[in-house]
GUMI-439682 format. One record per residue: residue number from 1; x, y, z of N, C-alpha, C in turn; chain. Coordinates in steps of 0.001 Angstrom, whole numbers, plus 500000, padded with zeros to 6 digits. Example, Ala and Ser with C-alpha at 12.3 -4.5 7.8 and 13.67 -1.06 7.14 Angstrom:
BEGIN
1	513190	494310	507800	512300	495500	507800	513200	496700	507800	A
2	512850	497750	507080	513670	498940	507140	512900	500030	507870	A
This chain:
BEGIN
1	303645	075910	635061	304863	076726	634984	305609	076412	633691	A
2	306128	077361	632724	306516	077352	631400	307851	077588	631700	A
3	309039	077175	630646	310339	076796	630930	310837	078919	630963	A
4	309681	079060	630222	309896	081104	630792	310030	080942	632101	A
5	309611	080506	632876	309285	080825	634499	310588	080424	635314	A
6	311476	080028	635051	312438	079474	635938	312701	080668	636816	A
7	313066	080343	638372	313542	080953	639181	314806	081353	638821	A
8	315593	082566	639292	317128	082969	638994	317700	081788	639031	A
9	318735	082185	638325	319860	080874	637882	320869	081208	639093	A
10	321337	080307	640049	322206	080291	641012	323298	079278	641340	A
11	324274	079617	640566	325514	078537	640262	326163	078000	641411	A
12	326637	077281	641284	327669	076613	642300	328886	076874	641676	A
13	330441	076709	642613	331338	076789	642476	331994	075225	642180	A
14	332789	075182	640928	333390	073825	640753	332344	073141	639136	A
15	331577	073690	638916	330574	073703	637743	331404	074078	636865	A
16	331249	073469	634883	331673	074109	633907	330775	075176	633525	A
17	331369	076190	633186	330387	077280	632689	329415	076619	631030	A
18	329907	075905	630634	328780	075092	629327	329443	074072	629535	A
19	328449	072756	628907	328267	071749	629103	327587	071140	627640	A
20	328315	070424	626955	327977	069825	625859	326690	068603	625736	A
21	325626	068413	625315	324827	067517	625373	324982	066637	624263	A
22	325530	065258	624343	324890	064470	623327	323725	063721	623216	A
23	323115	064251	622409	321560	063891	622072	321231	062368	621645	A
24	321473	061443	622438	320829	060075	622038	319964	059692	622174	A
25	318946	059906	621475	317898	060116	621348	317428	058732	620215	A
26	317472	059416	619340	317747	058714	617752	318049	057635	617706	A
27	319292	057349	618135	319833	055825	618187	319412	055070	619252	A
28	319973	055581	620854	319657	054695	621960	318412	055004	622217	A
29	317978	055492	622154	316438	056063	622486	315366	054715	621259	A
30	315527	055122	620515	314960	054714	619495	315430	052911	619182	A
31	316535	052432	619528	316736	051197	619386	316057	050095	620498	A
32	315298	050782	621425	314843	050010	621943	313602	050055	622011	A
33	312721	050239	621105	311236	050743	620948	311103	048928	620693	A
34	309704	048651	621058	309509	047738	620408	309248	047258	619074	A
35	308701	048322	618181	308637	048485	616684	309682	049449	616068	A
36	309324	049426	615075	310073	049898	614032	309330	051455	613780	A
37	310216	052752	614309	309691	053957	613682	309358	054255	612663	A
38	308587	054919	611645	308590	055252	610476	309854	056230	610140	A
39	310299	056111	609525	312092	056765	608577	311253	058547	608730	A
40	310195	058899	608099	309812	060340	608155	309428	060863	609548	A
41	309174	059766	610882	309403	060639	611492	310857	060564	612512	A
42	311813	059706	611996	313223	059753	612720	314088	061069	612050	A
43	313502	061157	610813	314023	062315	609910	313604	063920	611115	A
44	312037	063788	610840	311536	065112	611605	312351	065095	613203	A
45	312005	064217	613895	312642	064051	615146	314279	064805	615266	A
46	315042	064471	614494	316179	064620	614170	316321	066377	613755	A
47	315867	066059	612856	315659	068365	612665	315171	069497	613589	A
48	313930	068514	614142	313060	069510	615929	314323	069359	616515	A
49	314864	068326	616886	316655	068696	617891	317363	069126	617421	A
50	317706	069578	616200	318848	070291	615772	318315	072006	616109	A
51	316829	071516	615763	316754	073123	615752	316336	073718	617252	A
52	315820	072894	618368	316181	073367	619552	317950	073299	620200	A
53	318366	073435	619316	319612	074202	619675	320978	072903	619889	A
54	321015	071490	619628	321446	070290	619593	322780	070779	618539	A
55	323814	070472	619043	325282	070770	618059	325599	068902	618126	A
56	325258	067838	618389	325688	066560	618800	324526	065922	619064	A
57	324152	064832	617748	323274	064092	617747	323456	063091	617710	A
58	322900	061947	618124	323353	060557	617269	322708	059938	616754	A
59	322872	059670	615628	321792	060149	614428	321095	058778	614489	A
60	322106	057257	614233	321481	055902	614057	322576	054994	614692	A
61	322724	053615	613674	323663	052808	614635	323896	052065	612645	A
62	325056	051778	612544	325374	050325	611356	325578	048840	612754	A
63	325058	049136	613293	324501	047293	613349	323615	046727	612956	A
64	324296	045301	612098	323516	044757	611593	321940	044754	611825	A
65	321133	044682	610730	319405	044658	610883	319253	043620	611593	A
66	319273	042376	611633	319051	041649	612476	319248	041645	613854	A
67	320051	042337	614197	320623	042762	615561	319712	044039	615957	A
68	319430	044837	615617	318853	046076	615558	317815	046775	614810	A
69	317133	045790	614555	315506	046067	613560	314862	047276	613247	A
70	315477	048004	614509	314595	049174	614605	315560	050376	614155	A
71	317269	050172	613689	317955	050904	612979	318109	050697	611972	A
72	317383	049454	610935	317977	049266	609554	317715	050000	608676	A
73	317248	051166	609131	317109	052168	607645	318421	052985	608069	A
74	319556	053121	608501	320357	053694	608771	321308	054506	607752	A
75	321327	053476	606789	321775	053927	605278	320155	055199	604749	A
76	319433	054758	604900	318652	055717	603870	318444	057058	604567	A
77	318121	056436	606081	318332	057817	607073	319366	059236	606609	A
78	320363	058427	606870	321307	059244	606546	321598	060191	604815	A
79	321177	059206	604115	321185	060089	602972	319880	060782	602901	A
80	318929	060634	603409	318015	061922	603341	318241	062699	604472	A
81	318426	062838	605339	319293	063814	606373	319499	065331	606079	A
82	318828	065996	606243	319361	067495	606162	320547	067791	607391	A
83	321143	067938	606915	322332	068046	607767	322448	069632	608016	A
84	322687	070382	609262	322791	071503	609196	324088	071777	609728	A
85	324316	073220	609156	325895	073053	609448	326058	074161	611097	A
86	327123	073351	611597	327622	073009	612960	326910	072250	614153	A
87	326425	071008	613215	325295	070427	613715	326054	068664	613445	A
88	326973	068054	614508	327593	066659	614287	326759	065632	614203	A
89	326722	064971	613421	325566	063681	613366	326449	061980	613784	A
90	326772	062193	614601	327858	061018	614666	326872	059375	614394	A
91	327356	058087	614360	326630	056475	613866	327479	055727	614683	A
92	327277	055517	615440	327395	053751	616156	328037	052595	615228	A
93	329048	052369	615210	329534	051137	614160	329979	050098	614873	A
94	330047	048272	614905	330382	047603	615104	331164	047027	615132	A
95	332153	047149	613715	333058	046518	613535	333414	047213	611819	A
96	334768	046512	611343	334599	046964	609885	333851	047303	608914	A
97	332368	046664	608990	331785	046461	608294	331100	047920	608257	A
98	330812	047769	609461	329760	049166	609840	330556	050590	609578	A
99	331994	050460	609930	332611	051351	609235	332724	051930	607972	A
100	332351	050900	607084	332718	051091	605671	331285	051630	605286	A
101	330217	051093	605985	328875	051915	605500	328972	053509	606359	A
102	329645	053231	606589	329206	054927	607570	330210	055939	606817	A
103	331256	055564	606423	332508	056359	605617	331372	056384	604463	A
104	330843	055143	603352	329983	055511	602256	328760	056647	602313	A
105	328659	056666	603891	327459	057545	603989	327846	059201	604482	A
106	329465	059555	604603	329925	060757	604427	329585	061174	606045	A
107	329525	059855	607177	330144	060740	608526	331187	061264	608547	A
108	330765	062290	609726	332521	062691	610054	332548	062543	611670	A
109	331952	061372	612469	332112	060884	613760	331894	059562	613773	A
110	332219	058769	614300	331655	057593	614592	331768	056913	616467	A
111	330791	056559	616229	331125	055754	618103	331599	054029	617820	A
112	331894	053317	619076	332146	052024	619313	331988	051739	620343	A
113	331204	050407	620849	330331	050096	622421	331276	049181	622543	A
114	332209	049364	624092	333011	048472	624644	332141	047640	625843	A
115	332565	047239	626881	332172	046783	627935	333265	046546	628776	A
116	332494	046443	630122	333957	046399	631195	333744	045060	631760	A
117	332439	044300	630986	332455	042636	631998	332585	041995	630529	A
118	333058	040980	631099	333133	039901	630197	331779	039237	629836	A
119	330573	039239	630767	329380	038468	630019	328351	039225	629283	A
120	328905	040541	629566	328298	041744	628611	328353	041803	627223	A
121	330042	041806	627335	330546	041653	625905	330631	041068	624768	A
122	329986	039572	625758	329492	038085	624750	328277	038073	624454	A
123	327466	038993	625418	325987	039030	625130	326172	039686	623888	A
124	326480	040914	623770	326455	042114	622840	326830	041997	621670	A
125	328157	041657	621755	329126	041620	620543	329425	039853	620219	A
126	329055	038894	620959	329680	037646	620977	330790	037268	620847	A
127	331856	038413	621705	333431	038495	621753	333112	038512	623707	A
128	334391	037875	623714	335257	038397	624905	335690	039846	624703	A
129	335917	040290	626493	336385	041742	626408	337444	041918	625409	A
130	338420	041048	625194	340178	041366	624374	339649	040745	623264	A
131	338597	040010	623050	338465	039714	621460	337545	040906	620826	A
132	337171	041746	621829	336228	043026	621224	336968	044418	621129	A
133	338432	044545	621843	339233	045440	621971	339888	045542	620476	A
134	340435	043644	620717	341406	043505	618774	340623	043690	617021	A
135	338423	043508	618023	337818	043780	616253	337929	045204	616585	A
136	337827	045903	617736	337679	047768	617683	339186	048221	616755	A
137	340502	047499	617425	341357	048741	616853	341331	048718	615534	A
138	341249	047902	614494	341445	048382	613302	340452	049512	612878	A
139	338849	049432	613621	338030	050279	613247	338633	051341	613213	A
140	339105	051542	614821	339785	053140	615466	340453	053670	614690	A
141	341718	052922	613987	342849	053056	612968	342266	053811	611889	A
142	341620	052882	611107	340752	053043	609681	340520	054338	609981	A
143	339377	054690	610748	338511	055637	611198	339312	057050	611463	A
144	340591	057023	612249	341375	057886	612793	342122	058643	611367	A
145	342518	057422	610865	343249	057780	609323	342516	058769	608535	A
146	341046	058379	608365	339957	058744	607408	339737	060634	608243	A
147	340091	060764	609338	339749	061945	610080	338632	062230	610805	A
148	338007	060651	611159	336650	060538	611759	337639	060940	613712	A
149	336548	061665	613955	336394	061775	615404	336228	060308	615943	A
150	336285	059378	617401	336017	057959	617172	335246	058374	619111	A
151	334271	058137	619613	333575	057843	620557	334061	056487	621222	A
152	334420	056033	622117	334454	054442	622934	333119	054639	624002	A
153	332223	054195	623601	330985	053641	624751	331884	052668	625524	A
154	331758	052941	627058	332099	051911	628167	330733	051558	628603	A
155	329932	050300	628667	329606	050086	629110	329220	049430	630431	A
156	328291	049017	631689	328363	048064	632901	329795	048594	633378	A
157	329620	049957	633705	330616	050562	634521	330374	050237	635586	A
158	329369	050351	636008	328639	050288	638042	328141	049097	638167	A
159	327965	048619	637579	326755	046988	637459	326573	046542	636225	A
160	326390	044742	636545	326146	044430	635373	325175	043484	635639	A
161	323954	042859	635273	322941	042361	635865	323286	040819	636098	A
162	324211	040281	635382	324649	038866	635406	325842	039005	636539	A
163	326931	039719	636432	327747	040009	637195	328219	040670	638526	A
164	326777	041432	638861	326666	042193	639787	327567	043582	639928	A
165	327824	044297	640852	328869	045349	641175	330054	045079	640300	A
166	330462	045871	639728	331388	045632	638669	333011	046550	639375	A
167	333850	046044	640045	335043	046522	640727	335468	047875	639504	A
168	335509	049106	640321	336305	050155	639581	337416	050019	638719	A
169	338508	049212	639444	339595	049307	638955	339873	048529	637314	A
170	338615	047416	637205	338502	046677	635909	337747	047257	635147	A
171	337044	048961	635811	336624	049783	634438	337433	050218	633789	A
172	338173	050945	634984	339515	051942	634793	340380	051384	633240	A
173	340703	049895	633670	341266	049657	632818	340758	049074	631447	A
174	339371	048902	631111	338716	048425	630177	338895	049664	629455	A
175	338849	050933	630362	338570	052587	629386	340066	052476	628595	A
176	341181	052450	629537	342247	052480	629248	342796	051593	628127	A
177	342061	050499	627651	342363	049351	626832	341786	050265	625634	A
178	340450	051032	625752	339991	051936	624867	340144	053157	624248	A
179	340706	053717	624591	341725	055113	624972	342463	054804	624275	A
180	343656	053431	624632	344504	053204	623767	344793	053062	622693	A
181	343522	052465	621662	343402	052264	620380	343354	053735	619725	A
182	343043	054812	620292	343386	056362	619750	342311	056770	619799	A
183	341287	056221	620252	339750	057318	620609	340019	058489	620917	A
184	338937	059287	620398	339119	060855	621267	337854	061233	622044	A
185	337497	059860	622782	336589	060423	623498	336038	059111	624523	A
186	335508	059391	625404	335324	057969	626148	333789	058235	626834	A
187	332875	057557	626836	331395	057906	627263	331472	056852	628337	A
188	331497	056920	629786	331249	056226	630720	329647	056120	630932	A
189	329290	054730	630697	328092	054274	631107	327293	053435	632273	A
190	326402	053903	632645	325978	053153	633722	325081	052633	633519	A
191	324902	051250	632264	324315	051013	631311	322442	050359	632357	A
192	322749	049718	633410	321607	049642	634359	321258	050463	635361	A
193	321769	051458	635693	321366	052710	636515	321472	052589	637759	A
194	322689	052340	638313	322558	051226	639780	324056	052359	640291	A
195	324695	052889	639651	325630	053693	640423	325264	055152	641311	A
196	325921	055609	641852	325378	056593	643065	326630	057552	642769	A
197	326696	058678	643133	327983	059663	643239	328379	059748	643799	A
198	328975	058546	645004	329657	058534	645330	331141	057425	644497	A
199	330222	056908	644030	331127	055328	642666	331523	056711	641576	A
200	330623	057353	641243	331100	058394	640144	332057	059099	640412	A
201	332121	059593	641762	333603	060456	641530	334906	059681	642079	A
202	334345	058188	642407	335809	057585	642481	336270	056914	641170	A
203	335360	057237	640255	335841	056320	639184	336274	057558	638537	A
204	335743	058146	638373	336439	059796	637893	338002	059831	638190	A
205	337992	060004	639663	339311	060091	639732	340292	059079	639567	A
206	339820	057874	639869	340679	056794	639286	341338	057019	637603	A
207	339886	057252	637009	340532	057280	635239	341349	058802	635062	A
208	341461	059702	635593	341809	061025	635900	343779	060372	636169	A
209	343723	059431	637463	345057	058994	638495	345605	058070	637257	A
210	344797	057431	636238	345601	056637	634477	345710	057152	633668	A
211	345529	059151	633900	346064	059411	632704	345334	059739	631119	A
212	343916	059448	631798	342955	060000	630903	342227	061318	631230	A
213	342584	062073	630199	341779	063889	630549	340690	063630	630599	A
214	339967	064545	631030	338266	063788	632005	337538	065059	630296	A
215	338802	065855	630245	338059	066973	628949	337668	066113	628059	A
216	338023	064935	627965	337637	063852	627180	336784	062843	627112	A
217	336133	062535	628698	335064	062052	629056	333567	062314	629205	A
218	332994	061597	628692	331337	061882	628987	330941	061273	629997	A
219	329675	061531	630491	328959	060382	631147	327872	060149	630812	A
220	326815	058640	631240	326063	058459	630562	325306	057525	631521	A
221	324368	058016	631893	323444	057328	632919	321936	057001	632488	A
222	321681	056070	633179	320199	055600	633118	319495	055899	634546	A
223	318616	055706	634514	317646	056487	635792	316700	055836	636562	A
224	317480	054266	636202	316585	053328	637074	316616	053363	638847	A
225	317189	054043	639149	316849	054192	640785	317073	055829	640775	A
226	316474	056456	639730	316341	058014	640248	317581	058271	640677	A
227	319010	058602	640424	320207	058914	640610	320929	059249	639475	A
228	320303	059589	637962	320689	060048	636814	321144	061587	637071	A
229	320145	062245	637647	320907	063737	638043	321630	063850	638837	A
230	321819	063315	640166	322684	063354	641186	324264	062751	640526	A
231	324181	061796	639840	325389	061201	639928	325709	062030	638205	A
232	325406	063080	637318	325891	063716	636433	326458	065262	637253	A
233	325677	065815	638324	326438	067090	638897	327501	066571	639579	A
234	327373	065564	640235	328798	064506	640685	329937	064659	639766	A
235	329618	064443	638383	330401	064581	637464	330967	065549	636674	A
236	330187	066450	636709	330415	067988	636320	331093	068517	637488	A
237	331109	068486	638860	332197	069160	640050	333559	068111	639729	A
238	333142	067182	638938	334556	066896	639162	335515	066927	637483	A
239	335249	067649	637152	335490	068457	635621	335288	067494	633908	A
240	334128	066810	634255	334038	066499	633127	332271	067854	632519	A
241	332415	067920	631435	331988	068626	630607	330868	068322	629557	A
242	330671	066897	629365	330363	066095	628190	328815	065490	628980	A
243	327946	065540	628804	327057	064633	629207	325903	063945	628362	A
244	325565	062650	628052	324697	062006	627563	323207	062411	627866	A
245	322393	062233	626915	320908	062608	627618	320269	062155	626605	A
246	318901	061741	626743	317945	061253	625347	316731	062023	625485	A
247	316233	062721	624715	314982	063374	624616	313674	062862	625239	A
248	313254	063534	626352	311762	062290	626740	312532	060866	627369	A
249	313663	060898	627666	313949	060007	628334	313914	058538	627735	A
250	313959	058770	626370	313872	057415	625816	314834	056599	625804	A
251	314608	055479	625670	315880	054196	625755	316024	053458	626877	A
252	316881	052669	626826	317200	051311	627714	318195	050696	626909	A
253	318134	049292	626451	319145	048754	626116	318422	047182	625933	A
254	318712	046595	624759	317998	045846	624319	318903	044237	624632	A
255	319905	044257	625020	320601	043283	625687	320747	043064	627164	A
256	319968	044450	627865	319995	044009	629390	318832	044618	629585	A
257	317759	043620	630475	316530	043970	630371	316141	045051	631460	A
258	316967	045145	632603	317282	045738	633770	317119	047578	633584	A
259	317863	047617	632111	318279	048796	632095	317575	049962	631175	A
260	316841	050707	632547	315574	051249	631829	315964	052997	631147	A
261	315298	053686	631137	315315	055146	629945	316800	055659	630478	A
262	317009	056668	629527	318291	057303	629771	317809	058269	630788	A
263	318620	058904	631030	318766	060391	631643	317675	061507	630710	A
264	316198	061653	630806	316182	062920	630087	316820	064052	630044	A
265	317226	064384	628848	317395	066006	628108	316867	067027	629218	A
266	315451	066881	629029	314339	067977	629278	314800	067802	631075	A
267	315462	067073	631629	315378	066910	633505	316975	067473	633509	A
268	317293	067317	632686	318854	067526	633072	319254	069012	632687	A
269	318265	069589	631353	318154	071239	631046	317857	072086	632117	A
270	316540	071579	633229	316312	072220	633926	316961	072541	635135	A
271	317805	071581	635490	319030	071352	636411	319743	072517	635902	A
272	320386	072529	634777	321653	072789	634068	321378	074607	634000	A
273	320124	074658	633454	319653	075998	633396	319517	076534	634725	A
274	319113	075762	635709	319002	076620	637195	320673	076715	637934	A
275	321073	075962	637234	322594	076658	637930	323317	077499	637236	A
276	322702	077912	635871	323281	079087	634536	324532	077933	634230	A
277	324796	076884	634012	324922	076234	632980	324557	076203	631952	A
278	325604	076864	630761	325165	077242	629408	325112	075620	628566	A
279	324175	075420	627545	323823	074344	626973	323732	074738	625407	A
280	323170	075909	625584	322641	076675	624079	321500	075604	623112	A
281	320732	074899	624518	319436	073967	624147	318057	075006	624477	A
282	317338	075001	623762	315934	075675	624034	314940	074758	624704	A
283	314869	074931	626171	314033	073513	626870	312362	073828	626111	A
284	312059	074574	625504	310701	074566	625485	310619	074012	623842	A
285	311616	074287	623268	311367	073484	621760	311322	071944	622213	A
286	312605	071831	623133	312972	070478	623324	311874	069760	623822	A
287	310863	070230	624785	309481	069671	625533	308411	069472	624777	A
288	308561	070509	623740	307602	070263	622473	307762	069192	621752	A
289	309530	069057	621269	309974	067678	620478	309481	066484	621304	A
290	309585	066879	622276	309030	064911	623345	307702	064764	623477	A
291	307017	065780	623841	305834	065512	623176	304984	065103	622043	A
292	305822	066034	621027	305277	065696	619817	306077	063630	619429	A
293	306827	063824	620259	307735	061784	619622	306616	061146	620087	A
294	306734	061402	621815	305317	060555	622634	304320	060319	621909	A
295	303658	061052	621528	302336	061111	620658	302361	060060	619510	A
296	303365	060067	618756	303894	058683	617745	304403	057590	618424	A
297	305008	057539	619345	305335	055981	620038	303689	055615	620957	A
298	302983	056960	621449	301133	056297	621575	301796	055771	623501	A
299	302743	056802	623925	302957	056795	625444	303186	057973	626062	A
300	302791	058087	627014	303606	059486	627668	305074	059176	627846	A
301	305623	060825	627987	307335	060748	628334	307477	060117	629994	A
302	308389	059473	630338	308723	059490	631326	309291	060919	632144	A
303	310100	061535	631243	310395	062826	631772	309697	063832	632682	A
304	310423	064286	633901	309270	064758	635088	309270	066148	634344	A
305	309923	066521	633496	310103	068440	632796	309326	067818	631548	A
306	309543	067182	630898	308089	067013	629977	306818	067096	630506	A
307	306485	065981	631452	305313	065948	632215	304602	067203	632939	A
308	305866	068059	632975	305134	069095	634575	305158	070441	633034	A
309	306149	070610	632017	305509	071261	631631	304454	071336	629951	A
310	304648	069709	629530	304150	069402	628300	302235	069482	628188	A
């Protein structure tokens, strides 16, 4: 069955009529490979998603090479980059540093990875939660000044593998510590894949009951117990708009071993498309792009819409 074949599209009530995809693909997808991609084909990779229909990519990461081996061409990436226009390429930055390479390299988005546990945050960043809040705001500042859009990754929203169940109310306010520095955008993560929709729409409404517009929230799931789709329509009835996804389902997370592929693109199109959820993604370019990556990483996709129709 070819992504032509879908049965009528039959919506539900409480759904956004479109739904924004950010394509992490590139960065989270790609930062956890065990080798190092070749630069020509993160380049090609990057253009097949723009041109199946991708307005929000994320292109790489400025963390340090040593930290991230498999992003240190991030600088050259980017200057060979065909950039197409209405096509956002946002970069992952760390701290000042990473800022100042990403302004040299002529973004106009940038993200920043928070955490809501404290042994996350030391793993990751080797800060405490409030010593990783005080290196973010100057970024935010800098960044906000310069007219960069600014992303806050929350991470170990639902779980954290050292910490276990991670209490709502100390996400709520980790977002809120993030928010505050002037982000315009907040990506809730469920960085080990352990939350259910029923945790999703209480944390929804919790950050909703502090004062944060949800028009402002993403979500961002992993799919280690098969609950990546369930707990994103969870999230879409309850009016967020924004959702994370990685092509072929690539990624995990290279500081928690627990936490396996993202949410595929290609599983979450076919969802999205059978309820006439507009995306303005072409699932059959997009099935082609994961195929054709698979074939260079020398694995099949995890993706069950790659698989059933690649």
């Amino acid at each position: 069955m070819s992504a032509r074949q879908l049965p009528d599209q039959i919506g539900w009530d409480g759904l956004p009529e479109r739904v924004t995809i950010c394509e992490v693909g590139p960065r989270d997808g790609l930062q956890n490979e065990s080798g190092v991609v070749d630069l020509a084909v993160k380049l090609e990779f990057l253009d097949r998603l723009a041109d199946a229909g991708h307005t929000l990519i994320e292109a790489t990461s400025f963390v340090h090479p040593a930290w991230v081996p498999q992003l240190a061409d991030a600088q050259e990436l980017l200057a060979k980059l065909d950039r197409r226009p209405g096509v956002r390429y946002p970069v992952l930055v760390p701290n000042a540093t990473g800022l100042d390479r990403a302004l040299a390299a002529g973004v106009e988005q940038i993200a920043i990875f928070g955490s809501a546990t404290e042994t996350f945050a030391r793993k990751n960043l080797n800060r405490s939660r409030s010593e990783s809040v005080a290196m973010f705001a100057p970024v935010v500042s800098r960044a906000r000044a310069e007219g960069l859009a600014v992303r806050a990754y929350l991470s170990m929203c639902f779980g954290d593998p050292w910490e276990g169940r991670v209490p709502l109310r100390q996400v709520a306010d980790a977002a809120g510590e993030l928010m505050a520095l002037g982000c315009t955008e907040l990506s809730v993560g469920d960085t080990i894949g352990v939350a259910t929709p029923g945790q999703v729409r209480a944390l929804l409404a919790m950050l909703s009951g502090d004062g944060i517009d949800l028009d402002q929230v993403a979500v961002h799931f992993h799919d280690t117990y098969g609950q990546a789709l369930a707990n994103t329509l969870a999230a879409l009835q309850c009016g967020v708009h924004i959702v994370d996804a990685s092509a072929g389902g690539l990624g995990g997370c290279p500081y928690a071993e627990s936490a396996t592929g993202n949410l595929a693109t290609e599983d979450l199109l076919w969802q999205l498309d059978g309820l006439g959820v507009q995306t303005g993604v072409d699932l059959d370019k997009l099935v082609s792009t994961s195929v054709w990556m698979a074939e260079r990483l020398g694995r099949p996709s995890p993706s069950r819409v790659v698989q059933a129709l690649g």
